[in-house]
C-alpha positions in Angstrom: 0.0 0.0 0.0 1.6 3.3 -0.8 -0.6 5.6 1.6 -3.2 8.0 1.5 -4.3 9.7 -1.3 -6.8 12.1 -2.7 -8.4 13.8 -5.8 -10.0 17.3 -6.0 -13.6 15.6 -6.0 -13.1 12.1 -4.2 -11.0 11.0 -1.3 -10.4 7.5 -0.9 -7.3 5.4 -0.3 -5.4 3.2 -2.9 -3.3 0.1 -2.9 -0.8 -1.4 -4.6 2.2 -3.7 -5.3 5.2 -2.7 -3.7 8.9 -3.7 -3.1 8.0 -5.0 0.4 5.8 -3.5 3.4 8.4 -2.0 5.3 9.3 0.5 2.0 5.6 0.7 1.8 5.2 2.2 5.0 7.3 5.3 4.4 6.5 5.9 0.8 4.0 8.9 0.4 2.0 9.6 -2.9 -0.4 12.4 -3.5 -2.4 12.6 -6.4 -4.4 16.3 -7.1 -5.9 18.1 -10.1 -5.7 21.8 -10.9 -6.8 24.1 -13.5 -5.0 26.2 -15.9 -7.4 29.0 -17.9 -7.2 26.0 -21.2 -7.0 22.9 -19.5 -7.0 20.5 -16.4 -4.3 18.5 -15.1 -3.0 16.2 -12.4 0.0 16.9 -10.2 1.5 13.7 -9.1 3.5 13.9 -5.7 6.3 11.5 -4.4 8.6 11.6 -1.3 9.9 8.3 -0.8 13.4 7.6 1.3 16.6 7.7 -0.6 17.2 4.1 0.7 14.6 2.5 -0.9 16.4 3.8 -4.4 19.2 2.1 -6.7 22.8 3.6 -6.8 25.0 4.7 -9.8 28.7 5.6 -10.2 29.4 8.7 -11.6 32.1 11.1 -11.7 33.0 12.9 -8.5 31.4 9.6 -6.2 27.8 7.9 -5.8 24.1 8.8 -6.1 20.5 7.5 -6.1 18.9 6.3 -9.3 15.7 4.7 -9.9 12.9 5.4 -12.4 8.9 6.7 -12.4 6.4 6.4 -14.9 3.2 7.9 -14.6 -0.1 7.3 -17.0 -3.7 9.1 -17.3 -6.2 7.5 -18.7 -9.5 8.9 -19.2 -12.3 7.2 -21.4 -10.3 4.1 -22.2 -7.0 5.6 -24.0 -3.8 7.0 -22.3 -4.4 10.7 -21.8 -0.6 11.6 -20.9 2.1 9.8 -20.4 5.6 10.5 -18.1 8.7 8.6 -17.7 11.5 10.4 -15.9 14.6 9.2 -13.9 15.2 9.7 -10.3 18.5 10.7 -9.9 20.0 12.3 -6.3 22.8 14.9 -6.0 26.8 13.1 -5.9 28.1 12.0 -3.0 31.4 10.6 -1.3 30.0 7.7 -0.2 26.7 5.5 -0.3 25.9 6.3 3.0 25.2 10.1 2.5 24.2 9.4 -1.0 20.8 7.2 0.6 20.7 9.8 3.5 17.1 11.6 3.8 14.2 11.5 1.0 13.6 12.3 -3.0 11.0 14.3 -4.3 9.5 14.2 -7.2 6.8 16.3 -9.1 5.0 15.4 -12.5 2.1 17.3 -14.2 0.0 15.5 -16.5 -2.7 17.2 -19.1 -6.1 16.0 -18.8 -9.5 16.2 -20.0 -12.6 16.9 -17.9 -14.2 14.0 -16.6 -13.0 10.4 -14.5 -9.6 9.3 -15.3 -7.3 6.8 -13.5 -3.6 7.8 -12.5 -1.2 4.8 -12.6 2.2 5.4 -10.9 5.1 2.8 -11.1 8.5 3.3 -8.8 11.2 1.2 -10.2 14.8 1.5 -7.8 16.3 0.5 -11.4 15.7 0.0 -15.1 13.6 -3.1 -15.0 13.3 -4.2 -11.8 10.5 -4.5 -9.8 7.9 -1.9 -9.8 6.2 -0.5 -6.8 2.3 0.5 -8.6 -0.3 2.8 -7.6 -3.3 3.4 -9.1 -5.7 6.4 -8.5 -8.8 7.1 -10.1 -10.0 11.3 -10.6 -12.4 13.2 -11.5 -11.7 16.5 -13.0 -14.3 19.2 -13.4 -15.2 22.3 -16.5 -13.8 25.0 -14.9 -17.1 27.3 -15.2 -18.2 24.7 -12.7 -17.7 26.1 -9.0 -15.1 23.6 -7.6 -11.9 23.6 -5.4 -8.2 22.1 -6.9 -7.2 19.6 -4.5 -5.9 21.0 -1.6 -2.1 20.9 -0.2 -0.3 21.2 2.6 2.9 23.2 1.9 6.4 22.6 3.7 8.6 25.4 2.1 7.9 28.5 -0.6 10.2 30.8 -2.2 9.8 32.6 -5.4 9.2 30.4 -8.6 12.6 29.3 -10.5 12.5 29.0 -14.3 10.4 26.0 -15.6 10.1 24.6 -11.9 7.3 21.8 -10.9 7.1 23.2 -7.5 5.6 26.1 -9.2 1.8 27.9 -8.3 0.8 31.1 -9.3 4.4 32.3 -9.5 5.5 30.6 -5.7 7.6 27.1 -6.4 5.6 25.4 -3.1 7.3 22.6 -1.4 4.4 20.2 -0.8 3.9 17.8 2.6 3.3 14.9 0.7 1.0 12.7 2.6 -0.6 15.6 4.3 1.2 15.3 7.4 1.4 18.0 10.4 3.7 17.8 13.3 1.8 17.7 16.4 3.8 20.5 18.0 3.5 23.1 14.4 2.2 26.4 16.0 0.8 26.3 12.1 -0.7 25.1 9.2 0.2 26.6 5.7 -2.0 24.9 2.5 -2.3 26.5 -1.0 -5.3 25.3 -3.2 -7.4 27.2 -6.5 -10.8 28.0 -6.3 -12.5 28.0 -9.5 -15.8 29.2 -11.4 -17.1 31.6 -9.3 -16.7 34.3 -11.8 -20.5 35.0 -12.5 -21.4 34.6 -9.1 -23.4 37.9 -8.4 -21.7 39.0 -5.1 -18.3 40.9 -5.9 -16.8 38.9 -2.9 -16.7 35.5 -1.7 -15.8 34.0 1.4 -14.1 30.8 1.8 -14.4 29.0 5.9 -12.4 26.4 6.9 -12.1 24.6 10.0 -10.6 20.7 11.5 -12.9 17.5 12.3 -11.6 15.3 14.3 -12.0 10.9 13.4 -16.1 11.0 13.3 -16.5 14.0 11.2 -17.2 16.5 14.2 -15.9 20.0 13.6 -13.8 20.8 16.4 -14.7 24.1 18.4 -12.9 27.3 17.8 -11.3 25.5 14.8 -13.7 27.5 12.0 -11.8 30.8 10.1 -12.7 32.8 7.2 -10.7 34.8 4.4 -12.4 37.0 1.9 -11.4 36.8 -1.7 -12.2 38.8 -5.0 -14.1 36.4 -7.2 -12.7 35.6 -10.3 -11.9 32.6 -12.7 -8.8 31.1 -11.1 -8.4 32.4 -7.5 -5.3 31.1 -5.9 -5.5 30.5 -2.0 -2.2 30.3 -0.5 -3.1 31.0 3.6 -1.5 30.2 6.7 -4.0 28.9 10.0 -3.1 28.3 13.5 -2.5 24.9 14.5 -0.8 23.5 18.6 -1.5 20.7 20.6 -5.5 21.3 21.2 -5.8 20.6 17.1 -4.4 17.2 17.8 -7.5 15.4 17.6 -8.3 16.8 14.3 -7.9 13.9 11.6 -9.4 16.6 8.5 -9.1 20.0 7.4 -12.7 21.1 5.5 -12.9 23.8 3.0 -16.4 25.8 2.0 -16.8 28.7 -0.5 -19.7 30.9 0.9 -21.2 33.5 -1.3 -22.1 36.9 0.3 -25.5 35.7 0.4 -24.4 32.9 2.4 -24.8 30.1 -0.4 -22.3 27.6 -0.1 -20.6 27.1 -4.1 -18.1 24.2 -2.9 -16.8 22.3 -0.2 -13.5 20.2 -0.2 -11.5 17.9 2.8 -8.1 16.8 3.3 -7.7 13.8 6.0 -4.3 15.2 7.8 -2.1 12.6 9.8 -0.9 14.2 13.2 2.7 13.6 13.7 2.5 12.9 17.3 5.4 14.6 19.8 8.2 12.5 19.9 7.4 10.9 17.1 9.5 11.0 14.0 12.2 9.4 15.5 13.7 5.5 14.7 13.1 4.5 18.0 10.2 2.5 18.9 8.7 3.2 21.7 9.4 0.4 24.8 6.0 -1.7 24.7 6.2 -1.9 20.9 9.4 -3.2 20.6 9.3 -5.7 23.2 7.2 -7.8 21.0 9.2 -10.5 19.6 6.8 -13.1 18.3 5.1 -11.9 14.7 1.8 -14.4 15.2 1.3 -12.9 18.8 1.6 -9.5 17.4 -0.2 -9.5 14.3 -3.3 -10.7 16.8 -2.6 -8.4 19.3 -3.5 -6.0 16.3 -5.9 -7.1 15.5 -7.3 -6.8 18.9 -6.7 -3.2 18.3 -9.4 -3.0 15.0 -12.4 -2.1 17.5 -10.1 1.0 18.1 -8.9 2.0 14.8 -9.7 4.9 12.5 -10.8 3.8 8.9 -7.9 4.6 7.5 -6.3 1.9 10.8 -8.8 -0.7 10.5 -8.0 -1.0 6.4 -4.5 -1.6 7.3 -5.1 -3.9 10.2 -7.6 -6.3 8.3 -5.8 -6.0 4.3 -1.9 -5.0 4.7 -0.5 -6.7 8.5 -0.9 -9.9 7.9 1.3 -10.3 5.0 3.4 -7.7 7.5 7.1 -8.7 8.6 7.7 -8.1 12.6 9.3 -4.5 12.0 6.3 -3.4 10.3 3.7 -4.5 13.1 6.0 -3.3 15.9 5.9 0.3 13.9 2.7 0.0 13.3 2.1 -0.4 16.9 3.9 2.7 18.0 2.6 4.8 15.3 -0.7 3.6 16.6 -0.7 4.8 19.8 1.7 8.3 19.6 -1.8 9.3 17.3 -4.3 7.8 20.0 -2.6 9.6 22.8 0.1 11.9 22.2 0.7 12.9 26.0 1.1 9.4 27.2 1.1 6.4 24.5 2.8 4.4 27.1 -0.2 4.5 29.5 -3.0 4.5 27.1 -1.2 1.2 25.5 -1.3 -0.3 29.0 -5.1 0.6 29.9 -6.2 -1.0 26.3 -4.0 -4.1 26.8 -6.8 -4.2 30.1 -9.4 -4.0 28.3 -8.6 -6.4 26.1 -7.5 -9.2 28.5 -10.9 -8.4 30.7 -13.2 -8.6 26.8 -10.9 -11.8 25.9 -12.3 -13.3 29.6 -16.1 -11.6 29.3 -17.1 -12.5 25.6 -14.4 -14.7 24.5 -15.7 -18.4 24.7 -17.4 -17.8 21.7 -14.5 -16.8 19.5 -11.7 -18.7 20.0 -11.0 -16.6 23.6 -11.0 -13.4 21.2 -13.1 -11.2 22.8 -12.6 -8.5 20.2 -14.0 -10.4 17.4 -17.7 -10.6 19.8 -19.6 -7.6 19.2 -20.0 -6.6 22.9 -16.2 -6.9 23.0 -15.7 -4.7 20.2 -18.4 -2.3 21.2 -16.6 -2.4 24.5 -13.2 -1.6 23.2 -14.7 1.1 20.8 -16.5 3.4 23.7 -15.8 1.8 26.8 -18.5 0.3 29.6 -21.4 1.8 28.8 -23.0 3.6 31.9 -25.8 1.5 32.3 -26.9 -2.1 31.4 -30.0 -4.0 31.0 -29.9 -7.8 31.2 -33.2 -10.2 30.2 -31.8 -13.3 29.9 -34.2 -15.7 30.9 -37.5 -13.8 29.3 -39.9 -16.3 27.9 -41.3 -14.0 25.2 -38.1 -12.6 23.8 -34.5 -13.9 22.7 -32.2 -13.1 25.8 -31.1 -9.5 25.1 -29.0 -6.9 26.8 -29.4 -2.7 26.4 -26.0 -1.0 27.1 -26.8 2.7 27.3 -23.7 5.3 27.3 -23.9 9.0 28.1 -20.9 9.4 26.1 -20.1 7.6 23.0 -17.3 9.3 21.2 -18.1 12.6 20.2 -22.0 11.5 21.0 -24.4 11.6 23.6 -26.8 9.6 24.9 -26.8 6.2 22.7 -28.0 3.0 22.6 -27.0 -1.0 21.8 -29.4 -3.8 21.9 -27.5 -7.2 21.9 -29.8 -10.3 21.7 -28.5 -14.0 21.6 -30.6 -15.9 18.7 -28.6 -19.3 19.4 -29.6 -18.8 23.4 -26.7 -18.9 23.9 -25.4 -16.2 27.1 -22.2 -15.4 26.2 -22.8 -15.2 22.6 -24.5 -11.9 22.1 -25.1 -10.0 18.8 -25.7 -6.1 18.1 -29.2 -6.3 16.7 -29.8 -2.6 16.8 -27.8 0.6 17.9 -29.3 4.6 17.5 -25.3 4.8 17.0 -24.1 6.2 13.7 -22.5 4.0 11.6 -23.6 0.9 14.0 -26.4 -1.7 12.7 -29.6 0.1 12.4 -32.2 -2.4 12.2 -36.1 -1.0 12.3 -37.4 -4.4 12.9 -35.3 -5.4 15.8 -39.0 -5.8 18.3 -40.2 -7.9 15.6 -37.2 -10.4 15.5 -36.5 -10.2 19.4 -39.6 -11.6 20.5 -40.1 -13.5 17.5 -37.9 -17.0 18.5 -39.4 -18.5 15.1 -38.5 -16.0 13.5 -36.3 -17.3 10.4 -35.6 -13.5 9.3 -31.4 -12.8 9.3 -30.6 -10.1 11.1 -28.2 -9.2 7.8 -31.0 -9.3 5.7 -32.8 -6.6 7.3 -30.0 -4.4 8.6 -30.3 -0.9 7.1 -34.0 -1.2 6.4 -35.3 1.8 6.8 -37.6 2.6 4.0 -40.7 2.1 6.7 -39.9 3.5 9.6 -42.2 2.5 12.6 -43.4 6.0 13.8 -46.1 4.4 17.2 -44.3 2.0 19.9 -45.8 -1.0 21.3 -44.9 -0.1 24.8 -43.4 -3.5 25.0 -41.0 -3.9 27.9 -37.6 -4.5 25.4 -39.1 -0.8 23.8 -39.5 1.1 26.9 -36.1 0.1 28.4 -34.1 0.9 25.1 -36.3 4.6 24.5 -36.5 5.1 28.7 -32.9 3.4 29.9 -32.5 3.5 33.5 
């Protein structure tokens, strides 16, 4: 997997083959469209360690050499095509010459509409090729739209012919979207387009930082006022510290002076945690020495993961050498909590041994993989619980009520045990977004006949009870106590 990516329109996240996981892990490719007053086209963006490249003798000493070829297609036929060499500045020895990271910038001319970026890395001519493939969607540029957004390391003024160049400033871009957790600020440039025949003279462009959920954190919203016109560059600096560490998003909105919003875009940022940065794991991660017990200790960790986390823990780990789980590990937890990883680590590894004991008989003694465990592990003990397990009318079922779930209030899971069997619980229902959300779980709790899969009904909202039966199982989910 080569990371985190994102278009001007979609954000997703790509895989691909690579020379092994452990390069995989510190390669960073970005992938964004931009507008130019005849034409779109896509900016490919590549830091990858010096290491991970091939070496060539040339006069004066040694330097890193490998190869890149990017290809747009759009509509079933190449678009552009680039092949370029990576070559580093000479130096004495191979040491200094694989010492820090490359960059690399390519621009490729595009139509409007979908297309699909392939990238190939090559650390020499013919070898094995590290491939990425990203789809985009590029828009007319009458068409009110933000480029994609980037987060910019360095600026000076634009050389000749550069790559790094924007609106006459060659920008030095954080590929991967990265922000230390100790940066006092945040510096991005992105282009807003088409809002020339909007009728207000100004328009006014808000942004502000969600954190994991999508919930905008408070105090985090600022506005700029710009002239409209057809391409309107945004290059902007915003505060950052340690209370925008939770933030996992930055989210743009261009607001006419009539208050309509034009466009909206979001970046999903990675907060380097303090500390962090560094080769040295922290002590917990590295004291793991067996890759089996690791890789399910991990995957212990998936009730606690961010999307982004849980796609790597379930698709990339397991075919994951030891390094790459104990760095997965500490990268883990210096996000979770940056004041103290150590101690969060240890209060988890609790959890987890007390879910393993609680739910795990039916899993193998993996209580993670029960959905109370992972409920459990994902907001903690709820505040209150109700237990009917020996009703005669209904499944056994259990109502776990938090106060706090995340960044909500005052939710809800119904576990019920079809099978009747007590320590094998499963969610039937939670008000919980993104949980199951089942409008017919009365019907199939007191329903023991009742042949209807609880799959096969999940999501069913098109008829939405809108009365209540003042059953007991309703009242004590609606009225928990």
């Amino acid at each position: 997997m080569l990371g985190k990516k994102f278009t001007s329109a979609v954000l997703g996240f790509v895989a691909g083959a690579i020379w092994g996981l452990a390069q995989a892990q510190h390669i960073q490719l970005d992938v964004l469209t931009f507008q130019t007053p005849s034409e779109p086209y896509v900016e490919v963006q590549l830091e990858l360690p010096a290491a991970l490249l091939g070496l060539e003798q040339v006069e004066g000493g040694l330097r890193i050499a490998g190869e890149v070829t990017c290809i747009l297609e759009q509509a079933g036929e190449v678009v552009s095509f680039s092949k370029r060499n990576l070559a580093g500045p000479t130096m004495p020895d191979s040491a200094a010459a694989r010492a820090g990271s490359h960059y690399h910038v390519d621009r490729l001319v595009a139509r409007p509409g979908v297309g699909r970026v392939t990238v190939e890395i090559r650390a020499e001519s013919g070898g094995a090729a590290a491939t990425a493939e990203v789809d985009v969607r590029l828009l007319d540029l009458d068409v009110p739209h933000f480029s994609s957004p980037m987060l910019v390391e360095a600026y000076a003024p634009a050389a000749e012919d550069s790559p790094y160049a924007h609106s006459g400033v060659d920008l030095l871009p954080v590929v991967g979207a990265r922000v230390g957790f100790e940066a006092a600020e945040m510096r991005y440039y992105m282009e807003l387009y088409g809002v020339d025949h909007v009728p207000d003279s100004l328009i006014y462009i808000a942004n502000w930082l969600e954190d994991a959920e999508g919930v905008e954190l408070a105090g985090s919203r600022v506005y700029q006022r710009v002239v409209k016109g057809q391409i309107l560059p945004v290059f902007a600096t915003r505060p950052w510290g340690p209370d925008a560490s939770p933030a996992r998003a930055i989210v743009w909105e261009a607001v006419s002076k009539t208050g309509g919003v034009l466009c909206r875009e979001a970046l999903p940022i990675a907060v380097e945690s303090a500390g962090g940065g560094g080769d040295e794991l922290l002590a917990f991660a590295a004291a793991w020495t067996d890759r089996e017990a690791l890789l399910r200790h991990l995957q212990d960790h998936h009730p606690r993961g961010n999307p982004s986390q849980q796609r790597l823990i379930r698709d990339v780990l397991p075919e994951a050498d030891l390094a790459q789980m104990q760095s997965f590990l500490d990268r883990f937890w210096r996000l979770q909590s940056p004041h103290d990883p150590a101690g969060a680590y240890a209060q988890y590894v609790q959890d987890i041994a007390y879910v393993d004991e609680r739910w795990g008989a039916c899993y193998k003694g993996h209580g993670a993989d029960s959905d109370m465990g992972y409920v459990y592990l994902r907001y903690g003990a709820p505040n209150t619980v109700v237990q009917r397990h020996n009703e005669t009318e209904y499944y056994p079922y259990e109502i776990w009520h938090y106060l706090r779930a995340g960044n909500f209030s005052d939710k809800r899971f119904l576990f019920f045990s079809p099978h009747m069997v007590a320590e094998c619980f499963t969610l039937l229902h939670s008000d919980m977004l993104g949980e199951v959300s089942n409008q017919d779980w009365l019907t199939i709790l007191r329903n023991r006949e009742n042949t209807l899969r609880v799959t096969e009904s999940q999501q069913n909202r098109s008829n939405p009870r809108d009365n209540y039966t003042r059953e007991e199982p309703e009242d004590l989910f609606f009225n928990p106590r």
